[in-house]
N, C-alpha and C positions, 0 to 999 in steps of 0.2 A: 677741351683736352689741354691739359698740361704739363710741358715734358716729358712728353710722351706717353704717361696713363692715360689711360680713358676710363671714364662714370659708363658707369652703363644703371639702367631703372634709375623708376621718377625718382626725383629728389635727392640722385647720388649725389656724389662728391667725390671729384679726385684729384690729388694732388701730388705735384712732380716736384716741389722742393716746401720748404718754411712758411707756413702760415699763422695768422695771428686771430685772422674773422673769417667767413665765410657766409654766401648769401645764398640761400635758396632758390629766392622769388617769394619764398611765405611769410619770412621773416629773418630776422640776423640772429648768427651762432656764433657766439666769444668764444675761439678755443683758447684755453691756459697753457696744456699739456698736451701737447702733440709727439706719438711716434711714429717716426718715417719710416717704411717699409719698403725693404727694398724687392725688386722684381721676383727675388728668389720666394720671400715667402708669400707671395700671393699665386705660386706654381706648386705642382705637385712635387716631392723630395723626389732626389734625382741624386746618384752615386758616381764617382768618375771611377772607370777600371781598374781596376790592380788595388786597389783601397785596402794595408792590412795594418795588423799593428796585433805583434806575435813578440812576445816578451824573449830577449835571448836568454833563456834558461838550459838550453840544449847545448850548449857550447862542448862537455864532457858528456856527450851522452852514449852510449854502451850499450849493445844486444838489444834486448825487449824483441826481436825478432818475431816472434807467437803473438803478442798484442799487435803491434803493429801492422802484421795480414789480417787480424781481427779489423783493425780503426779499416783496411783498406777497400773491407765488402761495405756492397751499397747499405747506408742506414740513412732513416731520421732522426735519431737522437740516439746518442749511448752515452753510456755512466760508466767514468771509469772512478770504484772507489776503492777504498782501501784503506791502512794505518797511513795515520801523518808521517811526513817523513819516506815516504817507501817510493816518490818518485813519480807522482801521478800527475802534476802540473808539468814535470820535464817533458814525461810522455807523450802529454798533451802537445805541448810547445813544441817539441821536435817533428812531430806528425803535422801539426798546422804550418809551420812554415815550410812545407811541401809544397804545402795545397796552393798558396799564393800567386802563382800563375797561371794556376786551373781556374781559382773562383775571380768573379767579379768583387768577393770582399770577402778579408775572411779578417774578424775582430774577436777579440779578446775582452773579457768583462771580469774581471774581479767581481763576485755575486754571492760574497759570504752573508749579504741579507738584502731584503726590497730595497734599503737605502742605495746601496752603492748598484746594484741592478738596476735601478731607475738615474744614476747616474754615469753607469756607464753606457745606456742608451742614450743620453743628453750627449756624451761624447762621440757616441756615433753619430749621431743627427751633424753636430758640430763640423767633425772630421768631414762630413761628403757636403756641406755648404758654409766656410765659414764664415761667410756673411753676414749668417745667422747669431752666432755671436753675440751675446749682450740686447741679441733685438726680441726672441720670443722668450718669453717664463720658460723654464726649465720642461712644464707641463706639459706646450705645445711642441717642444724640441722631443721629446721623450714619444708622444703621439708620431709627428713626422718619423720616425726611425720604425717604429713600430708598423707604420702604413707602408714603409719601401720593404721591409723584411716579407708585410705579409702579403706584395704584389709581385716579389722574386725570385729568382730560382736558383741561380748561380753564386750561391754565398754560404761561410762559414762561419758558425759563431761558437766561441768557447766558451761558457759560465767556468767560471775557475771557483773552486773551493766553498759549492754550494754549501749549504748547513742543514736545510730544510727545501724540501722537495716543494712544501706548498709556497715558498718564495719566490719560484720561477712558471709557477702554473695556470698564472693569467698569459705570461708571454708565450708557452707552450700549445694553450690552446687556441690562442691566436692566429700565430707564426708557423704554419707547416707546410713550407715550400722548401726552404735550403734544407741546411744540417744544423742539427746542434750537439756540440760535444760538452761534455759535463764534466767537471771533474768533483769528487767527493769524500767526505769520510763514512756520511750516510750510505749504509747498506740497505736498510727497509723504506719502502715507499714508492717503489719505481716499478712495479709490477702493472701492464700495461701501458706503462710512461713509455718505456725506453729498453733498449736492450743492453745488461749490464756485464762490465770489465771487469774482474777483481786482481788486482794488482796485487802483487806477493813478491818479498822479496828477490833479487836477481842470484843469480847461482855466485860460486865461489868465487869463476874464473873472470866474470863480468865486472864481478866487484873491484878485483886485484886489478883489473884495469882500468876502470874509471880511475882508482887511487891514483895510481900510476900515470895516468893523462895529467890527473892536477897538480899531481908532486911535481912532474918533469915540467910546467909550461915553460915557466919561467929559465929552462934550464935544468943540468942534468942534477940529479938528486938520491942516494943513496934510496935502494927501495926494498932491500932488505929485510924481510919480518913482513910483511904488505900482508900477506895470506892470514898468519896469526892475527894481524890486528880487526884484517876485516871479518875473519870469524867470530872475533872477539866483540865485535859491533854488532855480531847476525846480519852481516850483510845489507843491513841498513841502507838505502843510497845519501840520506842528507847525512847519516853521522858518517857514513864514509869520505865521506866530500869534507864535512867538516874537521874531521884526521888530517885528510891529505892538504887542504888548506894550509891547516894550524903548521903539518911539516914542513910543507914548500916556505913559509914566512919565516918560520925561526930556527929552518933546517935543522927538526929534528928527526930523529929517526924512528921507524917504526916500530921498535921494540921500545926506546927509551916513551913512546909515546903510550905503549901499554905501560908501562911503570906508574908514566904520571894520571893515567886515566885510576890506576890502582890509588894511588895516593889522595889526588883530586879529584874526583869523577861529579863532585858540585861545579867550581870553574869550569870545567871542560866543557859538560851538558849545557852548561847557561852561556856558552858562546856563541855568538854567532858568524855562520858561515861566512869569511871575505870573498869580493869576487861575483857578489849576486848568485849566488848557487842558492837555487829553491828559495830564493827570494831574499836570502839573508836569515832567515832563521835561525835559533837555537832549536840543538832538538830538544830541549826541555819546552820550549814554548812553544813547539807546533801542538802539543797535548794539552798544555795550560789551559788553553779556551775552549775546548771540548769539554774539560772535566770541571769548569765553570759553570758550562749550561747542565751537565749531568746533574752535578753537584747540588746546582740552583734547585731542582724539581726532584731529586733523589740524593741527600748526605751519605744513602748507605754506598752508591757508586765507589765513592773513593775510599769509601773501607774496604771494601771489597778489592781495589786494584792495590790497595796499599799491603794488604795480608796478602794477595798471591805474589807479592812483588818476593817471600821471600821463601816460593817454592821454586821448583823446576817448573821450565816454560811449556814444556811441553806435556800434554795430556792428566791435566790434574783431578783426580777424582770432584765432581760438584760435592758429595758426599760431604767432605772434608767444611766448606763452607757451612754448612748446616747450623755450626754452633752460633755463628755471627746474629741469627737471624732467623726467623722462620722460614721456613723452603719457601714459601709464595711469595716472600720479599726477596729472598734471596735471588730466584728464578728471573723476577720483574726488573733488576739491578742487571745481572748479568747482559738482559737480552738487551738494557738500555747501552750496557759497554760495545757489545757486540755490535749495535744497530750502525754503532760512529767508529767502528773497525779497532774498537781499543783491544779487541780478544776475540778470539774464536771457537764458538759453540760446535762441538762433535755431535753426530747421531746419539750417541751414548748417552748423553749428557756431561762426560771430559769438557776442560776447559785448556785452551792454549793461551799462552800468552808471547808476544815477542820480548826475547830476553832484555832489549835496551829499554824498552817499556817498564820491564820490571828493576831496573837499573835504578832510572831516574824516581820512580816510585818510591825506592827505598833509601834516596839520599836526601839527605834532611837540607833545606834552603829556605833564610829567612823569611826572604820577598813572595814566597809562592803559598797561597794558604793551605792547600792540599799536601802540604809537603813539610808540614812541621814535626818538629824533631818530637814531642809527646806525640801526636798522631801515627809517625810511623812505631815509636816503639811498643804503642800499645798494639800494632797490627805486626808485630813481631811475636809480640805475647801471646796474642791469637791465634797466628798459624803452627806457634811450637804446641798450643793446646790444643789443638784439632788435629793434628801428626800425633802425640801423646794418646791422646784417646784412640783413636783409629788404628798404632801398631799393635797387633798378637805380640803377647806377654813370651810366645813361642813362634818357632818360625817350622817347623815339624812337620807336621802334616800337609796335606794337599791345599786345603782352605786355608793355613795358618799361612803358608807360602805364595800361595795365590798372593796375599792380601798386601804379604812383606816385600813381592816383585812389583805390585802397584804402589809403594808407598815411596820404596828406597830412595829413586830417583827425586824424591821430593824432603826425603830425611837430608839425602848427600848434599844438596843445596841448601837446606837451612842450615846447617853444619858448617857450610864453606863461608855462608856471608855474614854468619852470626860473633860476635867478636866472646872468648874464651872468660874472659873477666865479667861479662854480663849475663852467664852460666846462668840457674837456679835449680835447685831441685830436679826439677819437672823437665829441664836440659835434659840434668844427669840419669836421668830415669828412662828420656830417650836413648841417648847416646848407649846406653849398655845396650836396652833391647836389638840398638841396631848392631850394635858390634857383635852382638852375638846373633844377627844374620850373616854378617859378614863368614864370620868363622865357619857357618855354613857352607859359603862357596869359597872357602880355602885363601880367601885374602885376609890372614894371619897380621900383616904388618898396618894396616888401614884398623883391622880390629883392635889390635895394642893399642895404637894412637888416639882411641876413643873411648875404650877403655880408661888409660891417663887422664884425657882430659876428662872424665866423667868421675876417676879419684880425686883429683886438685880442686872438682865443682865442690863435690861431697865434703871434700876437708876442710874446706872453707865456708861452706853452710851448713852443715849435718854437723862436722866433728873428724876430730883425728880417728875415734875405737867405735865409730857409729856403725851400727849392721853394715847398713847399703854402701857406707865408704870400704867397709873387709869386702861386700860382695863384689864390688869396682876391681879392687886388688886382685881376687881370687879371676877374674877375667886376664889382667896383665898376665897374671902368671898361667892360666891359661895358655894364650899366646903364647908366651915361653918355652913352653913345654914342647908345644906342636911345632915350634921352629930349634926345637933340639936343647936347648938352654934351661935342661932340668935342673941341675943344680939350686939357678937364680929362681927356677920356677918353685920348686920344692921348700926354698926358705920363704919365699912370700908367702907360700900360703898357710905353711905353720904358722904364721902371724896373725893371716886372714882366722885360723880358727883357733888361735888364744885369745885375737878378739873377742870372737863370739863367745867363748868359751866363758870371758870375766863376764861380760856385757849381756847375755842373753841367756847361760845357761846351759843346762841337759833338756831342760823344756820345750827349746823352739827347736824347727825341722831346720831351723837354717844353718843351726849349729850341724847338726846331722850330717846334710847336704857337704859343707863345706870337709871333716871329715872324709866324705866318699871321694872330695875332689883329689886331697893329700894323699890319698891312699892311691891312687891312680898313679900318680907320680911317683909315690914310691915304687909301687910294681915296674916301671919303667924303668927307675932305676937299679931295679933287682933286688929290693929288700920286699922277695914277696907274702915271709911269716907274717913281716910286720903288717903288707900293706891286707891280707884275709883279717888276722886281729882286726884293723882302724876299722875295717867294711864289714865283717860282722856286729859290732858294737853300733856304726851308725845304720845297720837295717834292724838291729833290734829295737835302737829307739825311734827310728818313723814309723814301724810297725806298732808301735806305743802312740804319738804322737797322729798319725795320719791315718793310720789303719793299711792292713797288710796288702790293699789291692787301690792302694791312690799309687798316682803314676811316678811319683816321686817315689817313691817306695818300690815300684818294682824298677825302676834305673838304677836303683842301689843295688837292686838283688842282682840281677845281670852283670854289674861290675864285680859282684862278689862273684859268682858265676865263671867267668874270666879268671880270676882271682886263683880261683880251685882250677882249675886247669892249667894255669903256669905254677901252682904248687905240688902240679901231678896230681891231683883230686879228683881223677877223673870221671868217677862214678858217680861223688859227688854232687860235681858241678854240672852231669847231664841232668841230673833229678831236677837240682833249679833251676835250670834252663829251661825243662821241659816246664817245670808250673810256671814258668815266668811267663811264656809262651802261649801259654794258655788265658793267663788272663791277663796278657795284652790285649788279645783278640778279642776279646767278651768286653775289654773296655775301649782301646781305643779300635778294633774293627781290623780285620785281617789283612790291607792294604797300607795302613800306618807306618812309615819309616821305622817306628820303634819296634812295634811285630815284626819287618822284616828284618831287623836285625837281630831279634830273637832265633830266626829262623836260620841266619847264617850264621849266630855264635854256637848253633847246632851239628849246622855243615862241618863246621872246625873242630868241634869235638867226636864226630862219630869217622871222620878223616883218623883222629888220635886215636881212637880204639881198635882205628883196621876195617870199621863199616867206610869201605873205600866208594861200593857200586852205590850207597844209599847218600851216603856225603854229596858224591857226583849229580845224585839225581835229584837230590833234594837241593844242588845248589842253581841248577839248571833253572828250575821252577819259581825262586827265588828271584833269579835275576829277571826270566820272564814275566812272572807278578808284579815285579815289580817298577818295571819300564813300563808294562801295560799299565799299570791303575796312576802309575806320578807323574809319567809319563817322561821322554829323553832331556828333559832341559832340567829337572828336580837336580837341585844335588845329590838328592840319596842316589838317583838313576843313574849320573853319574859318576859314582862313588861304585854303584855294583857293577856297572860294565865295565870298570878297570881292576876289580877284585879276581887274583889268578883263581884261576878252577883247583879243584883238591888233588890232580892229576899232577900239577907245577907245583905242588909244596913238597 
């Protein structure tokens, strides 16, 4: 015995301090290199109580009230994942240093891969002996933690910011005595692991408070604007945190802080949080190394997030994606985005996206290779061509409208983020078809303003006297007309059709069309000789040109129709009514906004001749037909439900 170790079995050896030789009895042993071990590692690993080490990230932390009774039922492992960014480490962190009093250990591991999972066990071993210390390899330090976890009961452990499920699946299957909480962006793979959190955004009011904790720490701080800004973020928790930082530091305010997010929204994103909030990140960079690895085993990934970046966020047709890519690629891409919570897959097959997500996506920064300024513009190019293809040339009908209430909300946004100077054709070719959705649902002054910009595209690529630039025109003036300003409306589009008139001729229907539109105007203005002449000339030549039963051709006649009825033509204009009517319904189908207006420019004229009971009854059935088949949200529907009955005229 030496120093109090004891040999135990023949021909041990033990020693209690420095040796150089040792003898057996069978022969002499030269040691060179001797490690002394001290008592601890020749014992089983052993942990002193209260042992934690819980990163202060909770410091501002806010509601989560539903997760939190979630983390408080009994579990052995759960996952809380979700987008970067959205709050899932604080979660953590706030819930674990709870626990702290409860468990005999409750530790924390950063475990974005096996490396750093294998050493933050090396640190747990460390922490409950550090004796240990520089005395075992890394390997046996890592064993020891792994042998105390999988002989106890009373302990808490957090993998923070796993990447890959199969990175923690040796310790998993090992260790199942405590708890372990997970935190991740990975959504797929946990089925049978663990029971999963999905972390989403906090509400409005949750937001406006955190803000408001980080703005005030320091002291009192204008907070002003807080709501707009954090809706403006989506309620984000690190970019809100990263707002209220940046204002508490350079006291500004939260409106001027929307300004500058408008102006700079590269600086801003590529900042990172002061204060250790969610670790210090940018929110540009909690996504960067996600769409790394995406990227690495899938390039189309980041095409993909780079083209929705410059839809609406919410419920995008997959549809639309189609042209990028084969649907089986396209599909394979999405579900990888999804998997790492970059977007969110609907039953339907809709895509959502979180709007800051699609923020930073669409702002060009040198350092990030996913995010170059040719990359994004070609995924601007893309999604204006996948909108272009996919809007109805019309917005009319029940399908045409369906198509244009699923599309809009995704026109409106590449309209808002797209800059006017970078226009092309294919812009301008949007922007009319949506303007003339607009005019549909009576927002007159959104449809001018798109109309304009879709003239200034055209003037500038097309031509000053080019068709599609007069067809732009003949839209403003549109507009005009419907907001009372015939006059202004009436000269533009004499213009519109002396365009056409040098430029294209008696030959094309566009000539024609435009015709029908001035004559419209006229009638309004009360020149109604002239405006039946304009309207019988151009339904004689689309009836030359298109033949007498394309649907362009019978919109003329119906105006002309009108036309004879405020000329007192009243015999007349029942007769075209009544054929127009007719073969509306043989073409486009008796439930058509256009048939049923055939039907009520009926109602008005048999009102004019005294058929009072048929007017009434025919308009009854009208209105009825036509809420049932378009059903209360159509504009035509609502158009007829606030049309007076023939009884108020």
């Amino acid at each position: 015995m030496s120093g109090g170790v004891e040999a135990a079995g023949e021909r041990s050896v033990a020693a209690g301090g420095n040796i150089g030789r040792v003898t057996t009895g069978d022969h002499v042993t030269q040691i060179e290199h001797a490690v002394l071990l001290p008592p601890e590692a020749l014992a089983t690993a052993s942990c002193p109580g209260g042992l934690a080490n819980v990163p202060r990230r909770h410091a501002h932390f806010v509601g989560r009230k539903r997760e939190i009774s979630f983390l408080d039922e009994e579990f052995d492992i759960v996952v809380i994942c979700g987008l970067g960014g959205v709050g899932k480490s604080t979660l953590a962190a706030r819930w674990a240093a709870g626990k702290t009093s409860e468990r005999t250990l409750v530790w924390w591991i950063t475990a974005e891969n096996r490396s750093e999972l294998d050493a933050g066990l090396v640190g747990l071993a460390v922490a409950m002996q550090p004796a240990l210390i520089d005395v075992l390899p890394p390997e046996a330090l890592r064993e020891r933690a792994l042998q105390w976890l999988s002989t106890h009961d009373e302990w808490l452990l957090v993998l923070d910011n796993v990447s890959d499920p199969a990175d923690i699946e040796p310790l998993v299957a090992r260790v199942r005595r405590g708890q372990i909480l997970i935190t991740t962006r990975q959504t797929g793979g946990w089925y049978g692991v663990a029971r999963v959190l999905t972390l989403d955004v906090p509400d409005g009011a949750e937001s406006v408070e955190m803000f408001t904790r980080i703005l005030t720490h320091a002291g009192p701080r204008a907070a002003s604007g807080a709501r707009h800004l954090c809706a403006a973020l989506g309620q984000l928790p690190l970019a809100v945190a990263q707002a209220a930082a940046y204002c508490a530091e350079t006291s500004t305010e939260p409106f001027d802080y929307l300004e500058q997010l408008r102006q700079y929204p590269g600086e801003l994103y590529e900042m990172p949080v002061e204060g250790g909030v969610d670790g210090g990140q940018a929110v540009a960079w909690t996504w960067r190394l996600t769409l790394d690895r995406l990227a690495a085993a899938d390039p189309l990934t980041g095409t993909i997030l780079r083209t929705l970046a410059w839809w609406g966020p919410d419920r995008i047709p997959r549809a639309l994606l189609d042209r990028i890519a084969s649907p089986f690629a396209v599909r394979r891409a999405l579900g990888r985005l999804a998997s790492h919570s970059m977007l969110t897959l609907h039953e339907d097959g809709a895509v959502s996206v979180h709007r800051l997500v699609q923020a930073v996506a669409r702002t060009p920064h040198g350092s990030d290779p996913h995010r170059r300024a040719e990359d994004i513009a070609a995924a601007r190019l893309l999604a204006e061509e996948a909108l272009a293809s996919a809007a109805p040339s019309r917005a009319g009908g029940v399908a045409e409208w369906g198509v244009w209430r699923e599309l809009f909300p995704h026109v409106e946004t590449y309209v808002h983020h797209t800059d006017p100077s970078a226009d092309t054709a294919h812009t301008a070719a949007l922007l009319d078809r949506a303007a003339r959705f607009l005019l549909e649902h009576s927002d007159t002054e959104r449809a001018a303003a798109w109309f304009e910009r879709a003239v200034e595209c055209r003037q500038r690529v097309l031509g000053e006297d080019h068709p599609e630039t007069a067809g732009s025109r003949e839209g403003v003036a549109e507009c005009w007309a419907i907001q009372g300003e015939l006059g202004p409306s009436a000269e533009l589009q004499e213009r519109a059709v002396a365009d056409l008139e040098r430029v294209l001729g008696e030959g094309r229907a566009e000539t024609h069309m435009a015709r029908c539109r001035l004559a419209v105007t006229w009638r309004h203005l009360g020149d109604k000789e002239a405006a039946v002449t304009l309207l019988e000339g151009a339904l004689a030549g689309l009836e030359r040109i298109l033949g007498p039963r394309h649907r362009d051709t019978l919109w003329v006649r119906s105006n002309l129709g009108v036309a004879y009825q405020d000329a007192g033509r009243l015999e007349r204009a029942i007769a075209l009514q009544e054929r127009t009517l007719g073969e509306r319904r043989g073409l486009l189908g008796p439930d058509h906004p256009e048939t049923l207006t055939s039907r009520l420019n009926l109602v008005r004229l048999y009102e004019a001749v005294g058929q009072l009971e048929r007017a009434t009854t025919e308009f009854d059935a009208v209105v009825g037909d036509g809420v049932r088949a378009l059903g209360e949200e159509h504009p035509f529907a609502v158009h007829l439900m606030h049309v007076r009955p023939p009884r108020a005229w």
